[in-house]
N, C-alpha and C positions, 0 to 999 in steps of 0.2 A: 784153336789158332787165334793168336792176339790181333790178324790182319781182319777181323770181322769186328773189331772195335769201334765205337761209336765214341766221338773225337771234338768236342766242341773247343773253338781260337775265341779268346775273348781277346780284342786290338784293335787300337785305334786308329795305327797303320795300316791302309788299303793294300800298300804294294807288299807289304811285310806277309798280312793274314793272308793274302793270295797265296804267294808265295809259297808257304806252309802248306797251304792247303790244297794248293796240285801238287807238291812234294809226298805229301803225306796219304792221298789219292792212290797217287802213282804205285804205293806200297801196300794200297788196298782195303785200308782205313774208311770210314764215314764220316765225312767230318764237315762241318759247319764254323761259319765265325759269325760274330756281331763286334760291333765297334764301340759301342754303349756297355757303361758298369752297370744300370741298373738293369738293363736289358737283361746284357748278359747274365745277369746275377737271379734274375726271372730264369732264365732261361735253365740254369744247372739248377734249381731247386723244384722244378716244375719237369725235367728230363730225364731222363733213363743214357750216362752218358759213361765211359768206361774211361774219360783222361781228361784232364782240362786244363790245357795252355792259358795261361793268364798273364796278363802285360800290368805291371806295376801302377803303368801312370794310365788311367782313362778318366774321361768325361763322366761327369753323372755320379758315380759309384769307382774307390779306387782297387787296386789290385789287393790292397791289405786290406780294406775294408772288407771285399768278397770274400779271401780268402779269412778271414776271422769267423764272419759270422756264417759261411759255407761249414767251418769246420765245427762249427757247435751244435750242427746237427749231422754230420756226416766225417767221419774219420776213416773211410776205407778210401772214397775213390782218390783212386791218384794225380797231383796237382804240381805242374812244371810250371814257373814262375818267369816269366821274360822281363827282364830290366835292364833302362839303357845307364844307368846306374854304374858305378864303379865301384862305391864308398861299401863296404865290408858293413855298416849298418845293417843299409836297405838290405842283404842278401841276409845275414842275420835273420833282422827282425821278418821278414818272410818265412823264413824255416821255423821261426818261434812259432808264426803263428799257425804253422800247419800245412806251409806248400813241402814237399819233399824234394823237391828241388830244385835248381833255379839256371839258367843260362843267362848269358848277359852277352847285350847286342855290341857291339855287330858279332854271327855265330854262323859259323858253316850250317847248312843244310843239314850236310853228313851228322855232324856232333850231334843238330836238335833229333834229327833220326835214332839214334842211337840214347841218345836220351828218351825217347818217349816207349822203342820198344824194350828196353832196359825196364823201364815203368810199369809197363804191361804186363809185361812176363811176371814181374815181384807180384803183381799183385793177382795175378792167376796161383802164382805156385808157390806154398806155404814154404817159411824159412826153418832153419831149422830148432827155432825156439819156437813156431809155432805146430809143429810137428810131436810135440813131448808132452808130459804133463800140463793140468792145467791146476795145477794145487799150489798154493799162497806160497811165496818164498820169504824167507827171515832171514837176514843178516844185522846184528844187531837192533840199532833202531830201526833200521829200515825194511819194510815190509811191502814184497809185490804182488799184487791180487791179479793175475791174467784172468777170470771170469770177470772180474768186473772191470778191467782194462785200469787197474789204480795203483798210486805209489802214495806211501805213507812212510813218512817221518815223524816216528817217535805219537804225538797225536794230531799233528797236522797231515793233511793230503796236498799232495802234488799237486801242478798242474805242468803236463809234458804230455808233450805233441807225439801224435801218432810214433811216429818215428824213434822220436828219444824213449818211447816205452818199446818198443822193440828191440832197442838197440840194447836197453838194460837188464831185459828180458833174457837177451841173449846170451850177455855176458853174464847172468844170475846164475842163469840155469847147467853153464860152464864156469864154476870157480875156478881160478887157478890157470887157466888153459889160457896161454897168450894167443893172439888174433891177430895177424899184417891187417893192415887198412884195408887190403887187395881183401884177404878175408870178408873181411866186414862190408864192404862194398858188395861184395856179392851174395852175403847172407841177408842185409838188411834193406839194398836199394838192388839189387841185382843186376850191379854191371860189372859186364867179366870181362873191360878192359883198364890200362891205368891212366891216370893222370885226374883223378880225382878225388885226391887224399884230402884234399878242403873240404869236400863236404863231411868226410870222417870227422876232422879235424874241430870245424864249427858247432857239431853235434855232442861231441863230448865235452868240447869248453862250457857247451850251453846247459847239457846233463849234469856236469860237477857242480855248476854257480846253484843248482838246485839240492842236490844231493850230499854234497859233501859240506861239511864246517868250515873247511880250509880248502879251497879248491886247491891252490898253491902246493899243500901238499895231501892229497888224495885219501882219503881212507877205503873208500870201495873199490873205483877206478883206477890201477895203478899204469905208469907209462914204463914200457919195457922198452930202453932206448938202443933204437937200431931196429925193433921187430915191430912194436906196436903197444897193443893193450892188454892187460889181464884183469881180471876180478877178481878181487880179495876171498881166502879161503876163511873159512868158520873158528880156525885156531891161529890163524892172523889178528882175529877180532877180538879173541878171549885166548890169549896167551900165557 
């Protein structure tokens, strides 16, 4: 049960992190906050914690700072990003660096709810590219190691974020097989409601500018318009 989750609020908001955190209580969670980056930042590397809300902008230590160097030692636990932000940047470059995904203030209750046990759940219950082989995949130059969590182009290695390696994973390991965002959303972030085809959306613009030559026009990642996404088959690539 995800309701036994241990739940650390890094914010610098008193009435905000409150807030959150008799909300998140009430649904049975464990949860703690600090208002401090460095604090906080002690605090998840020094912890045993199953989710970690984090606020962009703090004292001390900032939200992209934590989340950077949190994720270069830790790529599993799951990491929802608060910003009172608007600019498609900040929400960006947060997912670059490793949060999985982000809400932006002011946000219903309801939505962060549903947001954190969407979070929870993925990361208790294997997707279904984690679920299959874990043997290297080849598509031309590109080569995916799921043992060693790696992407390689040609003889450069990648660098993608928990996420964008699941995401490619997924569609590796299904060539050909188109995906709704609905899809992908609940294979890859596990939420099985709509309205949030942006973060599909941000993830593969961000996977291609890595992946592909031409992101413009696609050679792995193709867009099937009106349905979604497919991955390129093996005689697509050698025709």
């Amino acid at each position: 049960m995800d309701t036994t989750a241990n739940i650390l609020i890094i914010e610098d908001d008193t009435e905000i992190a409150r807030l959150v955190q008799i909300n998140l209580k009430d649904e049975g969670y464990s949860v703690e906050f600090v208002q401090n980056g460095h604090k906080g930042y002690r605090m998840i590397t020094s912890g045993d914690y199953d989710l970690i809300i984090l606020d962009l902008m703090l004292p001390g230590m900032s939200g992209i700072d934590i989340c950077k160097k949190f994720r270069a030692d830790d790529t599993s636990t799951p990491l929802l990003m608060l910003t009172a932000k608007s600019e498609e940047f900040d929400k960006v470059l947060g997912l670059e660096l490793g949060a999985d995904d982000y809400i932006t203030k002011p946000f219903s209750i309801r939505e962060l709810l549903a947001r954190v046990k969407a979070l929870l759940r993925r990361a208790q219950q294997p997707s279904m590219s984690a679920s299959t082989s874990r043997d290297p995949l080849s598509f031309g130059n590109l080569l995916i190691e799921p043992v060693k969590h790696q992407v390689r182009l040609g003889d450069r290695i990648l660098e993608v974020t928990a996420k964008e390696f699941e995401l490619l994973l997924l569609f590796a390991r299904h060539p050909g097989r188109t995906f709704s965002r609905q899809e992908l959303l609940d294979n890859v972030w596990g939420y099985q409601f709509d309205g949030y085809e942006h973060t599909v959306n941000t993830h593969i613009n961000r996977l291609r500018s890595k992946i592909e030559e031409d992101p413009s026009d696609p050679t792995y990642i193709k867009t099937v318009w009106g349905v979604g996404y497919r991955f390129t088959e093996l005689d697509e690539l050698n025709p």
